[in-house]
C-alpha positions as a Markdown table, in Angstrom:
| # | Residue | x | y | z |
|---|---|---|---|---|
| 1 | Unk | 0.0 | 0.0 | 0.0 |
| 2 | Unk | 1.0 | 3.5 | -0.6 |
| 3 | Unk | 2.1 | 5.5 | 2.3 |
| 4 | Unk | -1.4 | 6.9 | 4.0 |
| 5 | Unk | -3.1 | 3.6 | 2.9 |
| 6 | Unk | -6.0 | 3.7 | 0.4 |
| 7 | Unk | -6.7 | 7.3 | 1.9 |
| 8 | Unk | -3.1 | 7.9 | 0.3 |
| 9 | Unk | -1.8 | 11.0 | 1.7 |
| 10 | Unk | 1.5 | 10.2 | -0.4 |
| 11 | Unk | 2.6 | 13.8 | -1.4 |
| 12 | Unk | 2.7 | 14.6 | 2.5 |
| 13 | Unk | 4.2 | 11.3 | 3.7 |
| 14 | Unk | 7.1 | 11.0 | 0.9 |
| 15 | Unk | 8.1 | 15.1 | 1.7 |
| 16 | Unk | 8.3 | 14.4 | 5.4 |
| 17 | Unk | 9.7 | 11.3 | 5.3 |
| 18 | Unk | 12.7 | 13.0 | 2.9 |
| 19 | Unk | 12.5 | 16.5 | 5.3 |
| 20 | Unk | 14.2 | 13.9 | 8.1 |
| 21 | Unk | 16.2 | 11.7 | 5.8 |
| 22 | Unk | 18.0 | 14.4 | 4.4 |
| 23 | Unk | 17.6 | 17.0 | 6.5 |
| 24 | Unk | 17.5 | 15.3 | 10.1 |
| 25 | Unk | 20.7 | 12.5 | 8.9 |
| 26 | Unk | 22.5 | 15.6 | 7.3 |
| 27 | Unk | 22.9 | 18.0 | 9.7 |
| 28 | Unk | 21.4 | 20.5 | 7.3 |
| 29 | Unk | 18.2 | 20.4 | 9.3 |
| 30 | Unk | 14.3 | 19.6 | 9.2 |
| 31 | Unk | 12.6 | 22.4 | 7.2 |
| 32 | Unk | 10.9 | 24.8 | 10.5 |
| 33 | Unk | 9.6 | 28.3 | 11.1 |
| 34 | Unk | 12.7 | 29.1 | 13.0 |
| 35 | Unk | 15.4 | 27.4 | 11.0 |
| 36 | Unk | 17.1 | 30.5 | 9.4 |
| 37 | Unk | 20.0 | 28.0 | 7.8 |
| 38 | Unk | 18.9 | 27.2 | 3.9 |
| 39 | Unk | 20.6 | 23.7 | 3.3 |
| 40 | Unk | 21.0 | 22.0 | 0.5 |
| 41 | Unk | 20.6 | 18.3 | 1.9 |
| 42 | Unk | 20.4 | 15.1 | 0.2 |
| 43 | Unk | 19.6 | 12.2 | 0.7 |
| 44 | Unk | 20.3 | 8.7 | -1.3 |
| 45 | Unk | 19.2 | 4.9 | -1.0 |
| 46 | Unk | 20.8 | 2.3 | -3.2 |
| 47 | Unk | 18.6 | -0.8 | -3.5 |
| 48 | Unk | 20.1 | -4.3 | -4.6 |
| 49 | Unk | 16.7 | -5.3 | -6.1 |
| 50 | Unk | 17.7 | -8.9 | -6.8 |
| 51 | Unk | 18.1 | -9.0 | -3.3 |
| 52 | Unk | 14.2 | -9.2 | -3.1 |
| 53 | Unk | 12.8 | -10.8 | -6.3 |
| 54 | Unk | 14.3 | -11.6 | -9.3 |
| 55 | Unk | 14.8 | -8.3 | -12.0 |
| 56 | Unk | 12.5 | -10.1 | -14.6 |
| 57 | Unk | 9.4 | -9.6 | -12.6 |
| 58 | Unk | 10.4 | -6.4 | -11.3 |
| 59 | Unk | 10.3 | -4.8 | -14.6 |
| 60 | Unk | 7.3 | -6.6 | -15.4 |
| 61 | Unk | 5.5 | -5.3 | -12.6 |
| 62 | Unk | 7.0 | -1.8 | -12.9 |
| 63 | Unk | 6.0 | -1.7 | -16.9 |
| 64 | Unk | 2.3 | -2.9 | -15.4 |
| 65 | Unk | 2.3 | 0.0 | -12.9 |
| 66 | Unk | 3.2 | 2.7 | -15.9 |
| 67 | Unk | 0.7 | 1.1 | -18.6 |
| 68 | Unk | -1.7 | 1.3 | -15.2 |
| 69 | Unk | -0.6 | 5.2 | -14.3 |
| 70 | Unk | -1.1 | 6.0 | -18.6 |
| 71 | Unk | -4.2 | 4.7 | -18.1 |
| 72 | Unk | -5.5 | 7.5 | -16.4 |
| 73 | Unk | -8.1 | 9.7 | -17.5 |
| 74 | Unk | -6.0 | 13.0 | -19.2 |
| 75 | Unk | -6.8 | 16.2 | -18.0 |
| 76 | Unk | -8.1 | 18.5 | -20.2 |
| 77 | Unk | -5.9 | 20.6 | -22.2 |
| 78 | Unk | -2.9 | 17.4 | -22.5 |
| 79 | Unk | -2.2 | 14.8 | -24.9 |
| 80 | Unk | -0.3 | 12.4 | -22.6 |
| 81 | Unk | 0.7 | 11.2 | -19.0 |
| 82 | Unk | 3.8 | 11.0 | -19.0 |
| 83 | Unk | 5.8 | 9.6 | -15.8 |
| 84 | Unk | 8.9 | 10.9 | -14.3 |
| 85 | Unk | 11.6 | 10.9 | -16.4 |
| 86 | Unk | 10.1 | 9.7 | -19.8 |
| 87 | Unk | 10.3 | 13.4 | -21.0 |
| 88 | Unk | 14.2 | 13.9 | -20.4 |
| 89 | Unk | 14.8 | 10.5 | -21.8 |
| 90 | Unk | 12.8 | 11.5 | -25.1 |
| 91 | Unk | 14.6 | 15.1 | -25.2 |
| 92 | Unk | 18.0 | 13.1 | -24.8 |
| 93 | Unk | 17.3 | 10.7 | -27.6 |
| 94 | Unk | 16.3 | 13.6 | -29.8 |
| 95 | Unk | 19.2 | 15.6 | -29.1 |
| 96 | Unk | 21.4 | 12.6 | -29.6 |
| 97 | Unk | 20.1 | 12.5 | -33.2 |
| 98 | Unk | 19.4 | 16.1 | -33.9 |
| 99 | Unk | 22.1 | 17.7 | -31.4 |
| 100 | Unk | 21.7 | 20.5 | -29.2 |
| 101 | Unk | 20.3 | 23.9 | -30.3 |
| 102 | Unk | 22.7 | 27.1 | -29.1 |
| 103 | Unk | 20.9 | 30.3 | -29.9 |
| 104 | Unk | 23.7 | 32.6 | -32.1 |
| 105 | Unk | 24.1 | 34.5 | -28.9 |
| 106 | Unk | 25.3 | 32.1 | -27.2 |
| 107 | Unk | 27.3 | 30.5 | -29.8 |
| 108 | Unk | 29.0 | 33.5 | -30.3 |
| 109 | Unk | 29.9 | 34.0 | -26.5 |
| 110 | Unk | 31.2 | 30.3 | -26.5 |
| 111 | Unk | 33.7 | 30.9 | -29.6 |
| 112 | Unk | 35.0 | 34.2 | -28.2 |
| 113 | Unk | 36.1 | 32.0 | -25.2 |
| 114 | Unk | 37.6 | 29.6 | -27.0 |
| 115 | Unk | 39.4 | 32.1 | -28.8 |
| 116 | Unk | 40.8 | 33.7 | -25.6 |
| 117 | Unk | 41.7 | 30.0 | -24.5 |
| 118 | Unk | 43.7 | 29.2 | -27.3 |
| 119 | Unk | 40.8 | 26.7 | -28.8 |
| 120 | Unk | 40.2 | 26.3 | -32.2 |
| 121 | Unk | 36.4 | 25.2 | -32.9 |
């Protein structure tokens, strides 16, 4: 079950339960009224899925839980659910066959430095 149960207060639960990972285990500090620090905590979990089931049926039953998330009634105004990630990985694929756009601007700025640094493009 998510965290919250069916009544699935998940937004909540998952930001406080990352306020004290990162910010309690830090040292950065739980976000407060009074905390006057700004942090930039982290934190990270490394899971050896194998560990728990074989890596076959976890994809399989993560692929079922995206097809099942898609599935989703689309909110007026979209064409698409997409989950997390899926639009970086279809702007990196484009960009690996198209290459990366650099306004003239910028370009410009980018072979004056190289120029100063001694770097022939």
């Amino acid at each position: 079950m998510p965290l919250g149960g069916i009544a699935a207060y998940k937004g909540f639960g998952l930001g406080f339960m990352f306020d004290i990972l990162a910010g309690g285990l830090s040292g950065a500090g739980c976000s407060n009224k009074g905390n006057k620090r700004i942090g930039n905590a982290v934190s990270m979990e490394v899971i050896k899925v194998k560990s728990f089931l074989p890596l076959r049926k976890f994809y399989l039953e993560v692929e079922k839980f995206i097809k099942f998330v898609k599935s989703s009634k689309i909110a007026p105004g979209f064409k698409e659910i997409l989950v997390p990630g899926e639009l970086e990985y279809r702007t990196t694929k484009e960009r690996n066959r198209k290459g990366i756009f650099i306004d003239s601007e910028t370009w410009s700025e980018i072979k004056s430095k190289a120029k100063e640094l001694g770097i022939n493009i």
